[in-house]
DSSP file (Angstrom, degrees, kcal/mol; ACC not computed):
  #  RESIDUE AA STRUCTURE BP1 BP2  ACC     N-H-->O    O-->H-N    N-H-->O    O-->H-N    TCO  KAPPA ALPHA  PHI   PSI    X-CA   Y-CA   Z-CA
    1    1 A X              0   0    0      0, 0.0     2,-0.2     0, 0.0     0, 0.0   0.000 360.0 360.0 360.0 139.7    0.0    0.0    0.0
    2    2 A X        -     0   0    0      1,-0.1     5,-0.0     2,-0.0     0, 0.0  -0.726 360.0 -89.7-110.1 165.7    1.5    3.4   -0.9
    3    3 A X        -     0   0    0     -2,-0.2    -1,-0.1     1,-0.2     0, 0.0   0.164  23.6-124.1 -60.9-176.4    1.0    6.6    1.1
    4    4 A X  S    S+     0   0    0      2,-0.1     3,-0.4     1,-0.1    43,-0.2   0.487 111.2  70.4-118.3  -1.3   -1.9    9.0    0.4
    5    5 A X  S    S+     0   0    0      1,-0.2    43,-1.9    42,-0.2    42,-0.9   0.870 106.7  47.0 -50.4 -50.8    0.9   12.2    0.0
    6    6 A X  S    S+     0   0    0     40,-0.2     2,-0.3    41,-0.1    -1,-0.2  -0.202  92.6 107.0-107.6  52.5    1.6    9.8   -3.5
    7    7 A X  S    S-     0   0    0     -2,-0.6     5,-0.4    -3,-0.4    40,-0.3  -0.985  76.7-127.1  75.2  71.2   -2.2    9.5   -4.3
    8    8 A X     >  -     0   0    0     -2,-0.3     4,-3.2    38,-0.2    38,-0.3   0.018  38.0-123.4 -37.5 149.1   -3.8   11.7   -7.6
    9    9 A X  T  4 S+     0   0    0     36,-2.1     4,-0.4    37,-0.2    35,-0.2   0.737 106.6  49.5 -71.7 -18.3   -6.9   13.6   -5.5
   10   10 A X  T  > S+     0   0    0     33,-1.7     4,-1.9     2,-0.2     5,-0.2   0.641 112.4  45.0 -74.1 -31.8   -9.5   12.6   -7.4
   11   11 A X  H  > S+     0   0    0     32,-0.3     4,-2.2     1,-0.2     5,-0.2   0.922 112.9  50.5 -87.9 -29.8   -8.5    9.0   -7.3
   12   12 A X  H  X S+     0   0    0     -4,-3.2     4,-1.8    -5,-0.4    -1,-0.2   0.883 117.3  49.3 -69.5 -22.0   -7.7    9.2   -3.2
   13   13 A X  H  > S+     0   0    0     -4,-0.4     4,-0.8     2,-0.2    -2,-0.2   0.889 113.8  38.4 -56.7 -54.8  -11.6   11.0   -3.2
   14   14 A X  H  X S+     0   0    0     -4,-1.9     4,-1.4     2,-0.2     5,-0.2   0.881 114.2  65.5 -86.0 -39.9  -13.6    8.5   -5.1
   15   15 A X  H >X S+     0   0    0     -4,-2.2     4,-3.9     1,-0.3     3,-1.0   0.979 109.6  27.8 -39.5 -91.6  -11.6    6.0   -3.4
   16   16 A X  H 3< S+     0   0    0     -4,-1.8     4,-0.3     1,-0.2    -1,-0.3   0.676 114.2  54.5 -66.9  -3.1  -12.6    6.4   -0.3
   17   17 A X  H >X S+     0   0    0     -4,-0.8     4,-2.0    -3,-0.2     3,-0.8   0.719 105.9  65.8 -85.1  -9.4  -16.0    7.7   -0.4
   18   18 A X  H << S+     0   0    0     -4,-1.4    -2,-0.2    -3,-1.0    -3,-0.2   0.953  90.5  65.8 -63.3 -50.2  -16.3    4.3   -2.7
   19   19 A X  T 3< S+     0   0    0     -4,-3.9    -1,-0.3     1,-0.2     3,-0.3   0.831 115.1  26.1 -43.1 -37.3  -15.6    2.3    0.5
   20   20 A X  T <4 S+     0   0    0     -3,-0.8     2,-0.3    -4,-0.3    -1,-0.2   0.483 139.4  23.9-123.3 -30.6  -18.9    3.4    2.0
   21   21 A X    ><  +     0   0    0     -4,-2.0     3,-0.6    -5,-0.1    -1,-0.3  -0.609  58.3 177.2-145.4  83.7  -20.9    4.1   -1.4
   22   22 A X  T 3  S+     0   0    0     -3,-0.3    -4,-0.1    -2,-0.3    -1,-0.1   0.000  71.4  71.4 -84.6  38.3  -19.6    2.1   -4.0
   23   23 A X  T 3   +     0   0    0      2,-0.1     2,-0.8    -2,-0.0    -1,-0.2  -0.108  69.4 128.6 -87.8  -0.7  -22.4    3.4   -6.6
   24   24 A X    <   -     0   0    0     -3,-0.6    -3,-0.1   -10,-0.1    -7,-0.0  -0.792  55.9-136.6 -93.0 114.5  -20.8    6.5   -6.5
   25   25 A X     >  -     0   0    0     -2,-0.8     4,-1.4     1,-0.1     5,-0.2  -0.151  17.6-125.3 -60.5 147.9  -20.0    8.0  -10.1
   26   26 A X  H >> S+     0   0    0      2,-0.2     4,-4.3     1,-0.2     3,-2.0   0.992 116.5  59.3 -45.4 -64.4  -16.7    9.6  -11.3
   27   27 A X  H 3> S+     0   0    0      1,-0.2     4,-2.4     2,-0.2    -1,-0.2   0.880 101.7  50.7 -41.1 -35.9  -19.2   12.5  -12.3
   28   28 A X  H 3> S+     0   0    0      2,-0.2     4,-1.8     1,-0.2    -1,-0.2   0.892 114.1  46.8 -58.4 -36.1  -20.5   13.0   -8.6
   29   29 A X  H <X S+     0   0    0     -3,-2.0     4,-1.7    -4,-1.4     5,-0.4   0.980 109.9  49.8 -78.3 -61.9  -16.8   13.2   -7.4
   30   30 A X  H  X S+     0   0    0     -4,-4.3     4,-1.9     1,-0.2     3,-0.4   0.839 109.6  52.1 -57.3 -50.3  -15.6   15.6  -10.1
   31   31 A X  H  X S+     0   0    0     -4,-2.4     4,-1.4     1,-0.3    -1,-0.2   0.910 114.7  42.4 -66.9 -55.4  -18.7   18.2   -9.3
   32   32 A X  H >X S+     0   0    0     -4,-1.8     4,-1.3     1,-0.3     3,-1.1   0.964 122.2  39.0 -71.6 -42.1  -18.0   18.3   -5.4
   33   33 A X  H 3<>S+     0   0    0     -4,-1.7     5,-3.0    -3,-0.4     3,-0.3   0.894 120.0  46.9 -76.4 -34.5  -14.1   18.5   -5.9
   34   34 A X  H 3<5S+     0   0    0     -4,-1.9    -1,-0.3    -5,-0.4    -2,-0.2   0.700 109.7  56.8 -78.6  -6.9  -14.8   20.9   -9.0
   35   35 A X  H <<5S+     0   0    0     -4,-1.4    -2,-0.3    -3,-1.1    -1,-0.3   0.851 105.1  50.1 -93.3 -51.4  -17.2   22.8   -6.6
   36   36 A X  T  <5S-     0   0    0     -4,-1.3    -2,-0.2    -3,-0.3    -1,-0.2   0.204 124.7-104.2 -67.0  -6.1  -14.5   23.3   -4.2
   37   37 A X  T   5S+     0   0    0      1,-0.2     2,-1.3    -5,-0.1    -3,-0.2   0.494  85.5 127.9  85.3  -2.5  -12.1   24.7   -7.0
   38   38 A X      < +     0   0    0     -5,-3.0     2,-0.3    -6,-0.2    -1,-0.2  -0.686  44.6 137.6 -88.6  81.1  -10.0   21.1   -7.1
   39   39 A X    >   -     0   0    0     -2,-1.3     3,-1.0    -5,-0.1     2,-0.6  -0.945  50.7  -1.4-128.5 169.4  -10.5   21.0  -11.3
   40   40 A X  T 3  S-     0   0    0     -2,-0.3     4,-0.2     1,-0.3    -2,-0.0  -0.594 131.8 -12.8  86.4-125.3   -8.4   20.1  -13.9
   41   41 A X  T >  S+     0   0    0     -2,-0.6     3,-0.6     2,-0.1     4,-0.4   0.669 129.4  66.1 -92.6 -10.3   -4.8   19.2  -13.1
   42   42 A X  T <  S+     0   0    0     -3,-1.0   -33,-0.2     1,-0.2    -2,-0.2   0.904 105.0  49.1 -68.8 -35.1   -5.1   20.5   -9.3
   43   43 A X  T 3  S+     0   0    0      1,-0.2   -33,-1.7   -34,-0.1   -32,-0.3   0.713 116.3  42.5 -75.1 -22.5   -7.8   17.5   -9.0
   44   44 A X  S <  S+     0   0    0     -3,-0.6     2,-0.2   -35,-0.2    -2,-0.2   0.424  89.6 104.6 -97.8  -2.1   -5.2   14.9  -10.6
   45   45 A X  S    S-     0   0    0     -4,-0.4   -36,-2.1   -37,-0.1     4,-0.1  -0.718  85.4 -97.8 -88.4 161.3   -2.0   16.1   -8.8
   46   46 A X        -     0   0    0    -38,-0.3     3,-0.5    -2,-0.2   -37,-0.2  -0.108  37.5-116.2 -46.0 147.3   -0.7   13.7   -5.9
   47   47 A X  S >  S+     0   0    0    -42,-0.9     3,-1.2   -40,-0.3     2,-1.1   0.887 111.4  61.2 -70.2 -55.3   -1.9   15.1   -2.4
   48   48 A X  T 3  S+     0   0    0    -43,-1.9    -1,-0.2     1,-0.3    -2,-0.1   0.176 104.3  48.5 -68.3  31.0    1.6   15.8   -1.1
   49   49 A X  T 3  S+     0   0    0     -2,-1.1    -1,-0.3    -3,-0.5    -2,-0.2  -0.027  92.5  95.8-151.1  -3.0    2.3   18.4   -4.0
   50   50 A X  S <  S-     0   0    0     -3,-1.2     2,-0.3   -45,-0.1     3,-0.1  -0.308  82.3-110.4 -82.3-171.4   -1.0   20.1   -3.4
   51   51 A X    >>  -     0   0    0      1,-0.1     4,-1.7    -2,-0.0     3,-0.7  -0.795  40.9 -93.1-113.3 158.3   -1.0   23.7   -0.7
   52   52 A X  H >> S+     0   0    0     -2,-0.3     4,-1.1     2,-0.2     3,-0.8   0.913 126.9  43.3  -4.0 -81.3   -2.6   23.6    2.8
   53   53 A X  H 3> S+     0   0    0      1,-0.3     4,-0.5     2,-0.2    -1,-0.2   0.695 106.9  59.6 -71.1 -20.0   -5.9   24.8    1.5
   54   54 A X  H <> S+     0   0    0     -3,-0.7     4,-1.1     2,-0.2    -1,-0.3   0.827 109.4  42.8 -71.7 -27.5   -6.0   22.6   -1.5
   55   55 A X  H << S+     0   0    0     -4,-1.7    -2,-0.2    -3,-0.8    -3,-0.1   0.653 106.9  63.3 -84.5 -15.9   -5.8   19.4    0.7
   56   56 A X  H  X S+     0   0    0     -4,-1.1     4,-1.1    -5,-0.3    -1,-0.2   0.764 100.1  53.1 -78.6 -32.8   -8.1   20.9    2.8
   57   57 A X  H  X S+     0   0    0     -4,-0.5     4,-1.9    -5,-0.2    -2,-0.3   0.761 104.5  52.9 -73.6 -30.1  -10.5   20.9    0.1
   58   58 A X  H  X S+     0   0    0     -4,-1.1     4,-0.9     2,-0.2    -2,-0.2   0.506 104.6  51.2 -91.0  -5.3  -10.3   17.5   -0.7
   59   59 A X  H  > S+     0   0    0      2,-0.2     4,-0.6     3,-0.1    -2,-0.2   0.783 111.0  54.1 -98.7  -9.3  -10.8   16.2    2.6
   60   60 A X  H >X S+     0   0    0     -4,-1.1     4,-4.1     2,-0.2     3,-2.5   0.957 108.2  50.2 -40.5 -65.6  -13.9   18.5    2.5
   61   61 A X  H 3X S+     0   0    0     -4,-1.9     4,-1.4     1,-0.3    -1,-0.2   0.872 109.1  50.6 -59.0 -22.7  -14.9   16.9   -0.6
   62   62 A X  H 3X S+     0   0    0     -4,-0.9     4,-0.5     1,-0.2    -1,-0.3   0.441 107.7  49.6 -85.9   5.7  -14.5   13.8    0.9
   63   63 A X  H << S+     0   0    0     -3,-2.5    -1,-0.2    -4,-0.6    -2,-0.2   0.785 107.0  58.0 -91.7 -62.5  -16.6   14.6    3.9
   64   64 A X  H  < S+     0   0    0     -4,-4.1    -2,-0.2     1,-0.2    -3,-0.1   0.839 114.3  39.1 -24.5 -70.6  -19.4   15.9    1.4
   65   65 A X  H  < S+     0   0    0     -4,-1.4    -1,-0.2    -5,-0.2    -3,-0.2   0.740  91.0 101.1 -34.7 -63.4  -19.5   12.2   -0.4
   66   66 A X  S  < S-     0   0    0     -4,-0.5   -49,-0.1    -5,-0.1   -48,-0.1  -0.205  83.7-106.4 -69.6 118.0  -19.2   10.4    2.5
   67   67 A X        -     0   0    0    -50,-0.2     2,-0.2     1,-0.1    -1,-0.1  -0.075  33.0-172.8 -20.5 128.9  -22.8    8.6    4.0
   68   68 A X        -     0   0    0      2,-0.2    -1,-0.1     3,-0.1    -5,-0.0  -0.790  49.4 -65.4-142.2 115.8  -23.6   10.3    6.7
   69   69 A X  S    S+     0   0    0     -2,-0.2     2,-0.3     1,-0.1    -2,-0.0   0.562 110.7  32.0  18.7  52.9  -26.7    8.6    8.6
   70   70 A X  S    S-     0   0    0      0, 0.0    -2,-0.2     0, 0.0    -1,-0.1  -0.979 107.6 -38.6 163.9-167.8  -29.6    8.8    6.3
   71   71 A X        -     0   0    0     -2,-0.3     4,-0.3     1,-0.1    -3,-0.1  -0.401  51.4-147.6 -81.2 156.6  -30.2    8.9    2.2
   72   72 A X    >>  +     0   0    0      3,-0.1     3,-3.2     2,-0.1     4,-0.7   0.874  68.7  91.2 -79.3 -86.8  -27.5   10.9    0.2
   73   73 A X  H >> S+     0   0    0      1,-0.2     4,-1.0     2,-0.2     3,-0.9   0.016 106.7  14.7  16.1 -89.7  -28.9   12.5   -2.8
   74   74 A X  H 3> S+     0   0    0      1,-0.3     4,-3.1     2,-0.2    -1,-0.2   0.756 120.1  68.2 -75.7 -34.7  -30.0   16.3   -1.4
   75   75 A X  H <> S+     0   0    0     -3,-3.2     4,-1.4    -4,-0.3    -1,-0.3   0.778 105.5  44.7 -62.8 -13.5  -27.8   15.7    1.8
   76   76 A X  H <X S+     0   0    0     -3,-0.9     4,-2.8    -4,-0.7    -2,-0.2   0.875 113.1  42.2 -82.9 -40.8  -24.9   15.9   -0.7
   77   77 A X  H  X S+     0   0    0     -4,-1.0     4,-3.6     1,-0.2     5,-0.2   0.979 121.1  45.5 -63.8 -44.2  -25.7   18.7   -2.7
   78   78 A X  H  X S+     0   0    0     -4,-3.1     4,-1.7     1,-0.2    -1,-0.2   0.758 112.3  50.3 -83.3 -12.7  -26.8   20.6    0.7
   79   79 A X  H  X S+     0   0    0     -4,-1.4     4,-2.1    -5,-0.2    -1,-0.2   0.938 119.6  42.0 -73.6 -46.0  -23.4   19.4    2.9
   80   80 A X  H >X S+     0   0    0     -4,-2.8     4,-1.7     1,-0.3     3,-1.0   0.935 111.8  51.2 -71.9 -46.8  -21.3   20.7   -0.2
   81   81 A X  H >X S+     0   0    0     -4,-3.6     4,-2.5     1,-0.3     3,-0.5   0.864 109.4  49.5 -41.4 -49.3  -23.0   23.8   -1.0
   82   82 A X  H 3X S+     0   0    0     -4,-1.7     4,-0.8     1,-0.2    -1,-0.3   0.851 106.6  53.0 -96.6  15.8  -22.9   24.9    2.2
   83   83 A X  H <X S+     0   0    0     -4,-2.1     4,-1.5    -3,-1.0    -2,-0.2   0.547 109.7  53.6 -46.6 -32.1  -19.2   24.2    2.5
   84   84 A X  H <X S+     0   0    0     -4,-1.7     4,-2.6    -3,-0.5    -3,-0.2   0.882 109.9  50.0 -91.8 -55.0  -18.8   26.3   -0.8
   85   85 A X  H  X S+     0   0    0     -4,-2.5     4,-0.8     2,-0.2    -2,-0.3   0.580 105.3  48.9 -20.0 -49.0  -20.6   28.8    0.9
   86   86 A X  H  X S+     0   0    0     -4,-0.8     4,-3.5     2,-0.2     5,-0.2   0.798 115.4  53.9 -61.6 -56.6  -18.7   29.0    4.1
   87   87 A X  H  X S+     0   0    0     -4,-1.5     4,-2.7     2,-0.2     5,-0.2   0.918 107.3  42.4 -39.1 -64.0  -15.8   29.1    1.7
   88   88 A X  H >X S+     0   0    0     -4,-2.6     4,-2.3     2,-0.2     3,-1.7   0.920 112.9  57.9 -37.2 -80.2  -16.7   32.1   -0.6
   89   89 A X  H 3X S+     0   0    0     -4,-0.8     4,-1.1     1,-0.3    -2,-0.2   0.878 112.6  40.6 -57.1 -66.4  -17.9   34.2    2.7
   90   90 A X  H 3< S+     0   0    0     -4,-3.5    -1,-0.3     1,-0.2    -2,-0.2   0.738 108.3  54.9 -92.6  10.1  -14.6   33.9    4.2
   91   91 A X  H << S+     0   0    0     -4,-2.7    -2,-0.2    -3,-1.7    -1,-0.2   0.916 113.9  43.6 -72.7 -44.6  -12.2   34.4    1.4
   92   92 A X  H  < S+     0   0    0     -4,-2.3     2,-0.6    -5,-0.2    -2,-0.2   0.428  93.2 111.5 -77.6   4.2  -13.9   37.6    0.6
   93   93 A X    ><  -     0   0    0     -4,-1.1     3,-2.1     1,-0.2    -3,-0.0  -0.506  58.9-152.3 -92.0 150.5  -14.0   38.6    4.4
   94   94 A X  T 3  S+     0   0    0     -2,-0.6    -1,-0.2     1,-0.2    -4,-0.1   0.565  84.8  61.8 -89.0  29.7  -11.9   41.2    5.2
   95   95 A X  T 3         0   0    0      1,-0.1    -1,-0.2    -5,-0.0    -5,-0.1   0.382 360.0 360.0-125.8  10.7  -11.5   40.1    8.8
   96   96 A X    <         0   0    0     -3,-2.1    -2,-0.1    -6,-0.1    -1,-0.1   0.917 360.0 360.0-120.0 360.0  -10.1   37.2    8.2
């Protein structure tokens, strides 16, 4: 088993939210990571080559994804959104 620093982010994402929901589509993974700003190559580089805040976003997405008591579908959309949300609000605040 190799670390999860040498890990693309998309593949360590789907990975593990697959342990718990393996029904879970590529597309579903890309939207929450691309929702989070991880698109493109920033969602394919290795974890340990990513910044602080990008790796912090991908365990976010992987929080989104991930079952959490009850049916997924709308709990997904509504954990990520407001996660994106939270984001937004304190990048642009000027007190933090």
């Amino acid at each position: 088993m190799h670390s999860p620093q040498d890990t693309g982010a998309f593949e360590y994402v789907a990975d593990e939210v697959r342990r718990l929901n393996p029904l879970l589509d590529s597309a579903t993974v890309r939207s929450a990571m691309g929702s989070l700003g991880l698109t493109g190559p920033k969602a394919l580089r290795p974890i340990g080559a990513l910044s602080g805040g990008e790796k912090a976003r991908v365990a976010l997405a992987t929080f989104c994804l991930t079952p959490h008591n009850g049916g997924e579908g709308a709990s997904v959309r509504v954990r990520c959104a407001l996660f994106v949300s939270f984001a937004r609000f304190f990048s642009a605040c000027p007190f933090a």
